[in-house]
KOLKELO-536732 format. One line per 10 residues: number of its first residue (from 1); their letters; for each residue x, y, z of C-alpha. Coordinates in steps of 0.1 Angstrom, whole numbers, padded with zeros to 4 digits, always signed. Example, Ala and Ser with C-alpha at 12.3 -4.5 7.8 and 13.67 -1.06 7.14 Angstrom:
1 = as = +0123/-0045/+0078  +0137/-0011/+0071
//
This chain:
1 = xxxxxxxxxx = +1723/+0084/+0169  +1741/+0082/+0133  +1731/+0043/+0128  +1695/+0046/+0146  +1679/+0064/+0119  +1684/+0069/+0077  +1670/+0081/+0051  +1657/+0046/+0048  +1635/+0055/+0079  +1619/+0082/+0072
11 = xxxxxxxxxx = +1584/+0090/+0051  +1579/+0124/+0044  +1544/+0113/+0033  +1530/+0092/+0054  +1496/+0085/+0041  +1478/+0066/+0069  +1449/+0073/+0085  +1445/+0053/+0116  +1478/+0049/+0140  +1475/+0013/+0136
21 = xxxxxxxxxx = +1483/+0020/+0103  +1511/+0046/+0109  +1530/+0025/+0128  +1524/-0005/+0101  +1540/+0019/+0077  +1570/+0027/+0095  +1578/-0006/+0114  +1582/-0020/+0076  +1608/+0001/+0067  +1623/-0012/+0100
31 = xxxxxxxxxx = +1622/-0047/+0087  +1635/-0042/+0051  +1669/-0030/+0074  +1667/-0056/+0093  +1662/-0039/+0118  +1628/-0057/+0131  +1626/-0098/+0128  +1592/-0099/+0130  +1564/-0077/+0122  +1536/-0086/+0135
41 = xxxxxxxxxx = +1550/-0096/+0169  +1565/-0057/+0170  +1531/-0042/+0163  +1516/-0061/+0186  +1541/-0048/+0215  +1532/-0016/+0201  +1499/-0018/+0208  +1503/-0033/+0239  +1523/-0001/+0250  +1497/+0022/+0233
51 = xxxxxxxxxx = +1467/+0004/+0253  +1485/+0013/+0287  +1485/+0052/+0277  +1480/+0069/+0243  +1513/+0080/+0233  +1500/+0116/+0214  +1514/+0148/+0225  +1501/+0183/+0224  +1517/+0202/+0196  +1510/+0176/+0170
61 = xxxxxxxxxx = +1534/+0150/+0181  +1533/+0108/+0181  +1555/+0090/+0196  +1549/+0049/+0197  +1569/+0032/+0216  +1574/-0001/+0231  +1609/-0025/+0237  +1606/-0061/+0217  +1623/-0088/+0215  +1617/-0085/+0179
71 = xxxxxxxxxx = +1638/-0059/+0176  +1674/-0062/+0166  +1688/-0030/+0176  +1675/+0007/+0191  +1654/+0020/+0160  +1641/+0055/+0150  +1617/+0065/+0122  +1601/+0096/+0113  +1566/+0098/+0099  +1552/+0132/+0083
81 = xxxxxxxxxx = +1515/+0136/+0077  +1495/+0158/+0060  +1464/+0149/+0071  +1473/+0141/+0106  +1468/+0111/+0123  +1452/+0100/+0159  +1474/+0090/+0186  +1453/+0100/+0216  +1465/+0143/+0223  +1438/+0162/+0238
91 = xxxxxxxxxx = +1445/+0190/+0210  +1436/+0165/+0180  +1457/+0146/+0154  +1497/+0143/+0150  +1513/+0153/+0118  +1548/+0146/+0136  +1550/+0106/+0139  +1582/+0088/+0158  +1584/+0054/+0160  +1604/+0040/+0188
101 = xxxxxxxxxx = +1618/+0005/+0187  +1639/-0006/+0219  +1654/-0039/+0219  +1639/-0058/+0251  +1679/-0058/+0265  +1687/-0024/+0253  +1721/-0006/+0264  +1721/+0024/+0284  +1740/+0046/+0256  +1714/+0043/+0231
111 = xxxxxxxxxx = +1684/+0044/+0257  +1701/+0078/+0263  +1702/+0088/+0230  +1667/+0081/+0228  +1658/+0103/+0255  +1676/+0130/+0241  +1656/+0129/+0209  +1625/+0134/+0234  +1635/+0164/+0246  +1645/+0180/+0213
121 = xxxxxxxxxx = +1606/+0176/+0208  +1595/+0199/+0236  +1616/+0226/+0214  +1591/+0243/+0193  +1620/+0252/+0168  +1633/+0213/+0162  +1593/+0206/+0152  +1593/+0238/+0134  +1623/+0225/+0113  +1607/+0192/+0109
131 = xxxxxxxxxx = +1576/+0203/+0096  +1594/+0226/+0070  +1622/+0201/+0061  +1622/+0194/+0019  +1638/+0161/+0022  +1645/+0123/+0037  +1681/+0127/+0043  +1680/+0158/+0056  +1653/+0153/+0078  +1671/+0122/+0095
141 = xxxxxxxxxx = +1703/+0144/+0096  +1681/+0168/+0117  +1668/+0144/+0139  +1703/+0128/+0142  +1716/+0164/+0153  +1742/+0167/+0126  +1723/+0203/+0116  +1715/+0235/+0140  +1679/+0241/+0139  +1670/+0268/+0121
151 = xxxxxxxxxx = +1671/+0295/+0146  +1708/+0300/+0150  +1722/+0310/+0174  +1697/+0302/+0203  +1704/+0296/+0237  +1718/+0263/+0241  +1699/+0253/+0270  +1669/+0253/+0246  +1674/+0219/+0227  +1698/+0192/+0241
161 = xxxxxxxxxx = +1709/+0179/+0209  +1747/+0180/+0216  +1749/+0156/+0247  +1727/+0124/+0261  +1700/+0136/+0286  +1710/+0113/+0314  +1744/+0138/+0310  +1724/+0167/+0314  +1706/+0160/+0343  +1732/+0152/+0362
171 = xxxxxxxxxx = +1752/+0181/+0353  +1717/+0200/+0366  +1715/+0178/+0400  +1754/+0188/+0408  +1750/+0224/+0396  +1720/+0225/+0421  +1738/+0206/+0446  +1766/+0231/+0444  +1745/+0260/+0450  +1731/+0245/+0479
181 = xxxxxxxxxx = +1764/+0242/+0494  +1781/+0270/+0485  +1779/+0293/+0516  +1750/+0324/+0508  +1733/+0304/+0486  +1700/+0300/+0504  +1677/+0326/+0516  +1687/+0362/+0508  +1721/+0363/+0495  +1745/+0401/+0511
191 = xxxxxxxxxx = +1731/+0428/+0490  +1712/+0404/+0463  +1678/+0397/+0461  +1657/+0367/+0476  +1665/+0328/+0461  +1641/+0319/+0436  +1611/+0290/+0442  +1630/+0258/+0443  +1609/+0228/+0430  +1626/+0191/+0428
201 = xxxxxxxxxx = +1605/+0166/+0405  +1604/+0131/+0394  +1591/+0120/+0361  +1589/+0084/+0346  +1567/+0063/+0322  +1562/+0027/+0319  +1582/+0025/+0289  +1613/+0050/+0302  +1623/+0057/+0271  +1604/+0090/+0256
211 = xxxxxxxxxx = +1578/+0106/+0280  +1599/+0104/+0309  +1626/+0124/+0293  +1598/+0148/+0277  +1585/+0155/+0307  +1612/+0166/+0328  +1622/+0191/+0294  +1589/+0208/+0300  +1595/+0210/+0334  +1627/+0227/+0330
221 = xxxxxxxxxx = +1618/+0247/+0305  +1582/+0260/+0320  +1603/+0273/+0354  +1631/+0288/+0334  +1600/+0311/+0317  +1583/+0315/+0356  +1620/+0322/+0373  +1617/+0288/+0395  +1648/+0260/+0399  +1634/+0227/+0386
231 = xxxxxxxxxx = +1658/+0201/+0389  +1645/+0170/+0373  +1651/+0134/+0382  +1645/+0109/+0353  +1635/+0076/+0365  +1641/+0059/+0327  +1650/+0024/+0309  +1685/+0036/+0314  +1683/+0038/+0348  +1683/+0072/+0370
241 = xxxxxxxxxx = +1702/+0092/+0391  +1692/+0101/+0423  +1687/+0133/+0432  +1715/+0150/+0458  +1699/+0149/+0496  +1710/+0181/+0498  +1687/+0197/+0468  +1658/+0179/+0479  +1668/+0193/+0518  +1664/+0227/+0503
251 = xxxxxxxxxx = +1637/+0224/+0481  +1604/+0244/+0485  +1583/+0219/+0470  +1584/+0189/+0448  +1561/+0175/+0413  +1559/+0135/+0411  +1548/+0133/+0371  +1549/+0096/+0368  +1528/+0062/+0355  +1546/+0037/+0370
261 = xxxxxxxxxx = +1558/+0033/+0412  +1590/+0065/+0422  +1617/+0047/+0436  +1620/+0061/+0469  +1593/+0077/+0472  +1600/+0088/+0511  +1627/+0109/+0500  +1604/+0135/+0493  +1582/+0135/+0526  +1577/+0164/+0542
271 = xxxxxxxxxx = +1572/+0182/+0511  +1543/+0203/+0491  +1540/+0178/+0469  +1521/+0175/+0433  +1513/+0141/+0424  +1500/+0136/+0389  +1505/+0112/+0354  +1537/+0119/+0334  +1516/+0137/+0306  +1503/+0161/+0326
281 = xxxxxxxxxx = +1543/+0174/+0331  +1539/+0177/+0289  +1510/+0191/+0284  +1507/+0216/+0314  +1537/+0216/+0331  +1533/+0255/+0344  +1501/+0249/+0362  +1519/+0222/+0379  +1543/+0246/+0395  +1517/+0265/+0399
291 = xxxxxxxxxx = +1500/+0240/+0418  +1534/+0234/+0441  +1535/+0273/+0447  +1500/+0271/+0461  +1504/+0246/+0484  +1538/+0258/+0495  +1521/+0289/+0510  +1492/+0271/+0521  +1517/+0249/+0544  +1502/+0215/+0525
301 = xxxxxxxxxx = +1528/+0191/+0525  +1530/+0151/+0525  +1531/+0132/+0556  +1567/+0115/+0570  +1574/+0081/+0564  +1578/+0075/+0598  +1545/+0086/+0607  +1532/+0053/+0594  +1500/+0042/+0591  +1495/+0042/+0630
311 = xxxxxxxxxx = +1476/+0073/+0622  +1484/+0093/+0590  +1474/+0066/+0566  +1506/+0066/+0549  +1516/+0036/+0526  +1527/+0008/+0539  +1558/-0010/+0525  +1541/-0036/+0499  +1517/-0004/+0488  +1549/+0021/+0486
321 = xxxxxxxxxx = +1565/-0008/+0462  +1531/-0011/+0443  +1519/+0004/+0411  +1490/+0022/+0412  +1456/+0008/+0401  +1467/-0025/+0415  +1442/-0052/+0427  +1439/-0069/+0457  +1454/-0100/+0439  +1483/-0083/+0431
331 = xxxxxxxxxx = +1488/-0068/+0468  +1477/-0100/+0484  +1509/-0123/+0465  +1533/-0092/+0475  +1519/-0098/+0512  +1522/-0133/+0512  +1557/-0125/+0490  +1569/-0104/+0522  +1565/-0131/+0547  +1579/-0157/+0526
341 = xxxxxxxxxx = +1613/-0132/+0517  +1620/-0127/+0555  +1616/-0166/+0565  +1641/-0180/+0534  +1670/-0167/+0555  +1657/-0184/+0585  +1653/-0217/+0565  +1685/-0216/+0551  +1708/-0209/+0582  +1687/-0236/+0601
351 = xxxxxxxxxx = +1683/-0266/+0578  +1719/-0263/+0566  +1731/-0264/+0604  +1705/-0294/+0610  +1715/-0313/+0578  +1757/-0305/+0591  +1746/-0323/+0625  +1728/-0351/+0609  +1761/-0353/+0584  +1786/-0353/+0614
361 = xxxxxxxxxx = +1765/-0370/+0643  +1741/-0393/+0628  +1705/-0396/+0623  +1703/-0402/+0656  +1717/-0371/+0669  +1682/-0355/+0669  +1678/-0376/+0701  +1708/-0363/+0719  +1707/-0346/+0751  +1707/-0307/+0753
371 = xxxxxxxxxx = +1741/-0292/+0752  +1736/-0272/+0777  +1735/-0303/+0799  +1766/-0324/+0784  +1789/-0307/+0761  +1826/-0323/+0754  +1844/-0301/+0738  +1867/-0328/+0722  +1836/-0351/+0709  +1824/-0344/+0675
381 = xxxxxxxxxx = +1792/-0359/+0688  +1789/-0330/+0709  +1797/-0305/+0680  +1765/-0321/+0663  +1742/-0318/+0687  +1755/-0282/+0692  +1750/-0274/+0654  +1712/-0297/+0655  +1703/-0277/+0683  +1714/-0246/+0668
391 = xxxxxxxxxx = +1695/-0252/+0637  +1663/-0261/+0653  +1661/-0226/+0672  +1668/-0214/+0639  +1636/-0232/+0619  +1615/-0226/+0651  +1614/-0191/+0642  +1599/-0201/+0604  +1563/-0195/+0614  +1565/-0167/+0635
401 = xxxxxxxxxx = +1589/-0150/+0611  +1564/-0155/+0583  +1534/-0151/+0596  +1550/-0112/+0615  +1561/-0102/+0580  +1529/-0109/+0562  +1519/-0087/+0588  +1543/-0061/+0583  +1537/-0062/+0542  +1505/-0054/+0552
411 = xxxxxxxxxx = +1503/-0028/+0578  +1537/-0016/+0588  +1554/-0017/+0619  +1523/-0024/+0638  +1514/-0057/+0625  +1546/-0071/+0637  +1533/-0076/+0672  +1501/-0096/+0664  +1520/-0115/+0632  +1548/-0130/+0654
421 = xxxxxxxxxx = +1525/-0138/+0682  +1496/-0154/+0653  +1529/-0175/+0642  +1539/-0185/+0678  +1504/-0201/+0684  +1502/-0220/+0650  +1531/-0237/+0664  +1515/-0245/+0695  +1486/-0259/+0683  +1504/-0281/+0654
431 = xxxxxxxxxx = +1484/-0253/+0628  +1521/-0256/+0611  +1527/-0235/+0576  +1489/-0230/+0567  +1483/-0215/+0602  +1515/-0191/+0601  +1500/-0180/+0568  +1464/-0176/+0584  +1474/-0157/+0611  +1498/-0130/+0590
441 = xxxxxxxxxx = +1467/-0123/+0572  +1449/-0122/+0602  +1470/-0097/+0618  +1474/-0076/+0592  +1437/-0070/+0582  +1430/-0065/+0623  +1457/-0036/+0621  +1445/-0019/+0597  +1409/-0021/+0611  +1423/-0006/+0642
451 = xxxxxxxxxx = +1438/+0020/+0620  +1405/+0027/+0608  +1390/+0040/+0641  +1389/+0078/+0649  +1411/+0084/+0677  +1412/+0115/+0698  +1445/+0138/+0691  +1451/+0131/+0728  +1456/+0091/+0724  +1474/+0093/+0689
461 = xxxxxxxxxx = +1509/+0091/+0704  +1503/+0057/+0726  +1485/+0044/+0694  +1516/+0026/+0678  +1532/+0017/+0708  +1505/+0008/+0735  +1472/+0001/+0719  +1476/-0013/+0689  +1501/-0040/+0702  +1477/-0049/+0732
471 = xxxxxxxxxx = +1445/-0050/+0709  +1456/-0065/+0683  +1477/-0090/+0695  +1445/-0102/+0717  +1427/-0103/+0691  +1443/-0123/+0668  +1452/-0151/+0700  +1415/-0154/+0704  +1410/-0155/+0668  +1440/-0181/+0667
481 = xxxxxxxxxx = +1432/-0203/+0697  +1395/-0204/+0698  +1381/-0202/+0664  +1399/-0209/+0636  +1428/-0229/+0648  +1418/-0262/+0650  +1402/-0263/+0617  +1435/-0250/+0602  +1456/-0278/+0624  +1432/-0306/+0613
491 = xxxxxxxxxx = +1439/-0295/+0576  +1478/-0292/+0584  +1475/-0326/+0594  +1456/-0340/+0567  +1484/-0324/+0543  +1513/-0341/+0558  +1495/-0377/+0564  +1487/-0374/+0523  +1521/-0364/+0514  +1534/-0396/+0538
501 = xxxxxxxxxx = +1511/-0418/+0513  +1526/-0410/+0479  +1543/-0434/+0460  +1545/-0444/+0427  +1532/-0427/+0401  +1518/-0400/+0425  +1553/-0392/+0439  +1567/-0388/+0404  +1538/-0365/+0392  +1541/-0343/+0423
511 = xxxxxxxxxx = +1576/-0339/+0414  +1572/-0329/+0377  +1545/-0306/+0389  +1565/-0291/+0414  +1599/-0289/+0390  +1575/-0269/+0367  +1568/-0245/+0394  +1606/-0242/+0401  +1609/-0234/+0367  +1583/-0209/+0358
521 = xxxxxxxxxx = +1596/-0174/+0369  +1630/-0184/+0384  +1627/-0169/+0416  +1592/-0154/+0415  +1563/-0160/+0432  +1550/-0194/+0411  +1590/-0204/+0423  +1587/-0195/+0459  +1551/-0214/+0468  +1574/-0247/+0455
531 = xxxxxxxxxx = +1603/-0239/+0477  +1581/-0233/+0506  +1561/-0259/+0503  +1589/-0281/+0504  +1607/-0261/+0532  +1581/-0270/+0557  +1577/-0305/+0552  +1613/-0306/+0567  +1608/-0278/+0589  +1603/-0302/+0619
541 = xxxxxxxxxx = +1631/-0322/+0643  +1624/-0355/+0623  +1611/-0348/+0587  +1592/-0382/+0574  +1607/-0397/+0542  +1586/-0381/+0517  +1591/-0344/+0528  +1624/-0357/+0518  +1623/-0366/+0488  +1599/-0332/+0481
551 = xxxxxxxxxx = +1630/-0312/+0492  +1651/-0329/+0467  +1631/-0324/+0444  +1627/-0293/+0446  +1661/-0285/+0450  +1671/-0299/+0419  +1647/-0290/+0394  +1657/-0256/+0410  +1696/-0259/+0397  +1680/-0268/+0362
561 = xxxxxxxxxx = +1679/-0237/+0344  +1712/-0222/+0351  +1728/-0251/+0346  +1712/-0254/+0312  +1721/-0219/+0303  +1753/-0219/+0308  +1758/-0256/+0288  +1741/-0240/+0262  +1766/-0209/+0260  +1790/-0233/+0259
571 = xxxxxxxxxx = +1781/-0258/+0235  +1765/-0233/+0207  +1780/-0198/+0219  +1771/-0187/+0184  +1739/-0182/+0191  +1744/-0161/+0222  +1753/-0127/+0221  +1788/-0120/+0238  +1767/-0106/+0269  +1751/-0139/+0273
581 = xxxxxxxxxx = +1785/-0162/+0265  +1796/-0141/+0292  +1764/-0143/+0317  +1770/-0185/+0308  +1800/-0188/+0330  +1785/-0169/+0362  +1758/-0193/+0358  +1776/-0224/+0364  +1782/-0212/+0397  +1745/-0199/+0403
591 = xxxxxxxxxx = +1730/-0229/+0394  +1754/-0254/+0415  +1744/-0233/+0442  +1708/-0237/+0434  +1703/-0200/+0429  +1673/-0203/+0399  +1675/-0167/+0393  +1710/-0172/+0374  +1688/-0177/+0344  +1666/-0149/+0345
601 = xxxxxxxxxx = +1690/-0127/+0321  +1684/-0153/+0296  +1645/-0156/+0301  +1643/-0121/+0298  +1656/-0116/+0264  +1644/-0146/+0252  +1612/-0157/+0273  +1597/-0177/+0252  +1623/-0199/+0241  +1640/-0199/+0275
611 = xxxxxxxxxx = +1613/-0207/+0299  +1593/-0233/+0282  +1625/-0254/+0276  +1632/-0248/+0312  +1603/-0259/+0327  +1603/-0290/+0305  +1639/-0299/+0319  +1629/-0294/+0355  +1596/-0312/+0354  +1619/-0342/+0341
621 = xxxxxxxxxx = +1644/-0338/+0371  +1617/-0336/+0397  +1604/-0366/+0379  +1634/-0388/+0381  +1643/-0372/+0413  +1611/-0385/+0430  +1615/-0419/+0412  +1650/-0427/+0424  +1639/-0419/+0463  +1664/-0393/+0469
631 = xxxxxxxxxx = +1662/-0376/+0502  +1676/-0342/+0512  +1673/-0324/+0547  +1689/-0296/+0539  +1671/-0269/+0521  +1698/-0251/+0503  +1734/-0257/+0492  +1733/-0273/+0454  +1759/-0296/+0450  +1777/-0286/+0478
641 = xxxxxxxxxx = +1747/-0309/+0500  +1747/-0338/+0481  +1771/-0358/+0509  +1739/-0352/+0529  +1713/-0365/+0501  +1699/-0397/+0497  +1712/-0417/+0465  +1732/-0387/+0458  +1748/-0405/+0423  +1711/-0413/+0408
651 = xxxxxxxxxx = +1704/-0373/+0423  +1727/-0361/+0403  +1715/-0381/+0373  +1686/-0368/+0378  +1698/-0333/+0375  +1719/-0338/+0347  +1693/-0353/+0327  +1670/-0321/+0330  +1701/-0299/+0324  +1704/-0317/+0291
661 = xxxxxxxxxx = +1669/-0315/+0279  +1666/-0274/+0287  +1700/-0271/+0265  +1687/-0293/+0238  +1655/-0274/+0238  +1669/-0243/+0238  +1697/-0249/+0212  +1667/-0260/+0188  +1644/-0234/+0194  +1673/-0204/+0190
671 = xxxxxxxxxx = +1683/-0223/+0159  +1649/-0220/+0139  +1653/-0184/+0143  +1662/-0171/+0104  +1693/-0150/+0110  +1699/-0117/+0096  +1724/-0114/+0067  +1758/-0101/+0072  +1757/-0109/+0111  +1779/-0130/+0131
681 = xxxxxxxxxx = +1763/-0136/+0162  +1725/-0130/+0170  +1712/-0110/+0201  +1678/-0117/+0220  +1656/-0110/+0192  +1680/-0127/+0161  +1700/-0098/+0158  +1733/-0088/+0161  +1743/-0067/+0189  +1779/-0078/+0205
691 = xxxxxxxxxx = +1778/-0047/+0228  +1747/-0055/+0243  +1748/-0058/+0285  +1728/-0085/+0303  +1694/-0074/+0302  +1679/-0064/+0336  +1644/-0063/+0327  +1619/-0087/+0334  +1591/-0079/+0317  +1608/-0076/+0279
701 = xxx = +1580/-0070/+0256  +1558/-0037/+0260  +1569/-0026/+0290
//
């Protein structure tokens, strides 16, 4: 921590009043180091992370927080007030003020070293020492750990200022994990007393950097005083160990203290189980064992996973991956997000084997007999129509596939049945795409309904297997056949016949429009209702001309952004951190391959440079791609297709053209940055930081 925080970075006499202010005061002395690039963007990521949850402590403590891409490197400073300042602690103002500052890429060692700091607060001697200390310097040398507190002497396992808290925890989880082994160690040891309560707990924040780590010290500390094992796992910015199976095996009950979705949640089924907000671990971390205790001899615990929704109400899978709070927008594009996951396997293996029979065989090869019939084995002919044939089993599984695992995002296991039966009729009465995505939805809402309906204890076990299937599934054919399936064919139909009319200036608007999508979150959502849209125009035996030259499109404006990143990292590798220079030549390879996401370490440190010059690039490749006719019926490959595309050299013009705006864009934006003095080569935010790793985050700013 020797170069997070000075004597430059600490006020001794912090005279605001408001925590606006506090953090105004502070964040300056950030950017006279250089630390900062710009204030008022900072602040404003500050506040953004204050409005999800105030940041005060009980015991007079503030700890703002956020990570910025306007920050240059991992940044401490240390407010004192006299007067005490409101930061949101249910026992009034902070006189003890940390500010946090997390670049939005930041490395695991300092994210570490951050966390330590946060469990030095829950040591009433560290703030003791604080409060009384005369000076700057040696305040920062306290903080930095380069002073004993003042009690002397004191157990060590008190304040972890002499090793990084990811360090001790896993020491903790393997010391557990040891015990558990070791033969005697459970239940009542020859001659020794009984084993103590054993409580296993998870703790994380939205940020991951400071209450995460503060609340599994409090944890710790509050069972050491009650004579209960608490081993913690920290689920931080800097990633998280997982807890041994073997301590959560033996463990009598378990505390989830946590604002954001625990990974793995199903570990811990089966367990008394305290769910509650990370600052409730802080503030009142003994009642929460107390809380465990109580349940644990009241025989309360959380139902199995593989009970499922069938009749316990447990989460599904799109809910278990959910934050909490979230609306049914939000749950609605991970349903639809589900379906659409499961099928892009499906598409790929099946257009790339149609588009290799087409390539070998002939456009006419979709006319040959089956194989099944004639087959010679010394006939490439026949070796098309084998792969053709192949491939169209393949994409005949598209809307049945999609339509089963909207189903299953929604409700489980259950919905599969009525999904992939929804999906089978859409195909049989031409509802296409719109009807596989009618009748996922369908399914999954009519399973949960069914879920919904007391059931006698007698019938729960046939529930899942019999009932559900057979209700459900009839159901959503009636639904399908009778009432809602024409209306969604005649609209499937009216889709394609429009798309067949474009030309012109129609065809090369769609195609800018749909090269934006490509390039708006590289892989997201916006990204994947582009890719399908253009994966079932050519999701039939003979695709018409302008599905085509969608699927081109598409496809190219796709290969854009990596393609641009990595020429930029080539061409102006000053202005990359050695990270990113690094990233640049991986992405070469991404982006031939038309894997978008190659660019997303990039957009994350920098999204606002990044992805505007992005989707300007691959708006003008869809453009010219729809302009020069090319045709593509594969849809995947890159550049390793393009024998199979239509006017594959003006394609390919096309692409490089977009790939050239994006890195002119991008070279001109990064450029008007202002530098910071003495630095060599600037990380996301204009900084220097060589070490840096790829960032993995992809939501940079206030997290």
């Amino acid at each position: 921590m020797s170069d997070m925080i000075t004597a430059d970075l600490v006020d001794l006499d912090l005279s605001a009043d408001t925590k606006e202010a506090a953090a105004r005061a502070l964040a300056e002395r950030m950017v006279a180091l250089g630390r900062v690039t710009d204030l008022e963007g900072f602040l404003a990521d500050v506040a953004a992370r204050e409005a999800q949850m105030p940041t005060g402590l009980d015991g007079g403590i503030g700890i703002p927080h956020c990570r910025s891409e306007h920050v240059t490197e991992p940044t401490l400073a240390f407010g004192r007030s006299a007067a005490g300042v409101d930061f949101g602690a249910a026992d009034g103002p902070a006189d003890l003020i940390f500010l946090i500052a997390a670049p939005a890429g930041a490395d695991d060692a300092h994210l570490t070293i951050l966390s330590s700091l946060a469990r030095q607060l829950m040591n009433a001697e560290f703030t003791a020492a604080l409060r009384s200390v005369g000076d700057a310097a040696a305040a920062a040398a306290l903080i930095r750990g380069e002073e004993p507190t003042p009690a002397e002497g004191a157990p060590e396992e008190t304040g972890d200022t002499g090793g990084t808290a990811d360090t001790a925890d896993t020491g903790a989880v393997s010391a557990a994990a040891s015990a558990e082994t070791a033969p005697g160690s459970t239940g009542q040891d020859s001659g020794g007393p009984a084993r103590p309560f054993r409580i296993v707990a998870v703790t994380s924040c939205p940020t991951g950097i400071a209450h995460t780590y503060m609340a599994a010290e409090s944890l710790e500390n509050a069972g050491r005083e009650e004579g209960v094992e608490v081993v913690v796992e920290t689920q931080g910015s800097a990633g998280f160990t997982r807890l041994d199976p073997a301590v959560i095996a033996a463990a009598d009950g378990v505390i989830l203290a946590h604002d954001v979705a625990v990974r793995e949640k199903d570990r811990f089924a089966g367990k008394p189980t305290v769910d509650t907000g990370v600052k409730a671990a802080i503030n009142r971390p003994g009642e929460l064992i107390g809380e465990v205790r109580d349940k644990a001899a009241r025989g309360e615990v959380t139902a199995a996973a593989a009970d499922g929704p069938a009749g316990s109400g447990g989460a599904t899978p799109v809910e278990r991956g959910g934050e909490s709070g979230e609306g049914y927008g939000t749950k609605l594009r991970k349903w639809l997000m589900s379906g659409v996951s499961y099928m892009v396997p499906f598409v790929a293996a099946g257009g790339l084997l149609i588009a290799l029979g087409f390539a070998i065989g002939g456009y006419e090869i979709n006319k040959a007999p089956s194989v099944m019939d004639h087959f010679v084995w010394t006939q490439a002919d026949s070796w098309a129509a084998l792969l053709f044939q192949i491939g169209g089993v393949a994409f005949a599984f598209l809307v049945p596939v999609l339509a089963g695992y909207i189903a299953y995002g929604m409700a489980d296991r259950p919905g599969l049945v009525p999904g992939f039966v929804g999906g089978s009729i859409a195909l049989t009465i031409n509802a296409g795409f719109l009807g596989g995505l009618a009748a996922g939805l369908i399914s999954g809402a009519v399973v949960l309904a069914i879920q919904r309906v007391p059931i006698p204890k007698a019938l729960r076990g046939i529930m899942p297997v019999v009932v559900i299937p057979l209700v459900s599934a009839a159901v959503v054919g009636f639904l399908m056949f009778v009432v809602i399936g024409k209306p969604i064919a005649s609209a499937q139909e009216g889709m394609t016949d429009w798309l067949n009319g474009l030309s012109g200036a129609n065809a090369v608007l769609l195609g800018a429009l749909l090269g934006l999508m490509m390039c708006f979150d590289l892989g997201g959502p916006v990204n994947k209702v582009a890719y399908t849209f253009a994966t079932a125009g050519i999701a039939v035996a003979s695709p018409s001309d302008s599905a085509m030259k969608i699927m081109a499109a598409v496809m190219a404006a796709g290969m854009v952004p990596p393609l641009a990143m990595a020429l930029a990292t080539t061409v102006r590798g000053r202005l990359f951190n050695a990270a990113e220079r690094e990233n640049g030549k991986a992405a070469w390879v991404l982006g031939a391959s038309f894997i978008s996401e190659g660019a997303i370490p990039f957009a994350a440190a920098d999204p606002l440079r990044v992805i505007p010059s992005s989707m300007v690039g691959g708006a003008v490749t869809g453009a010219l791609s729809m302009a020069f006719g090319a045709t593509l019926r594969a849809p995947h490959g890159g550049i390793f297709v393009v024998p199979l595309i239509g006017n594959p050299l003006l394609y390919l013009v096309a692409i490089a053209a977009g790939v050239c705006v994006t890195t002119a864009l991008v070279i001109v934006l990064k450029g008007l940055r202002k530098p910071v003095t003495g630095t060599s080569a600037q990380g996301p935010g204009g900084g220097t930081d060589p070490s840096a790793p790829t960032p993995g985050a992809k939501q940079p700013v206030a997290a």
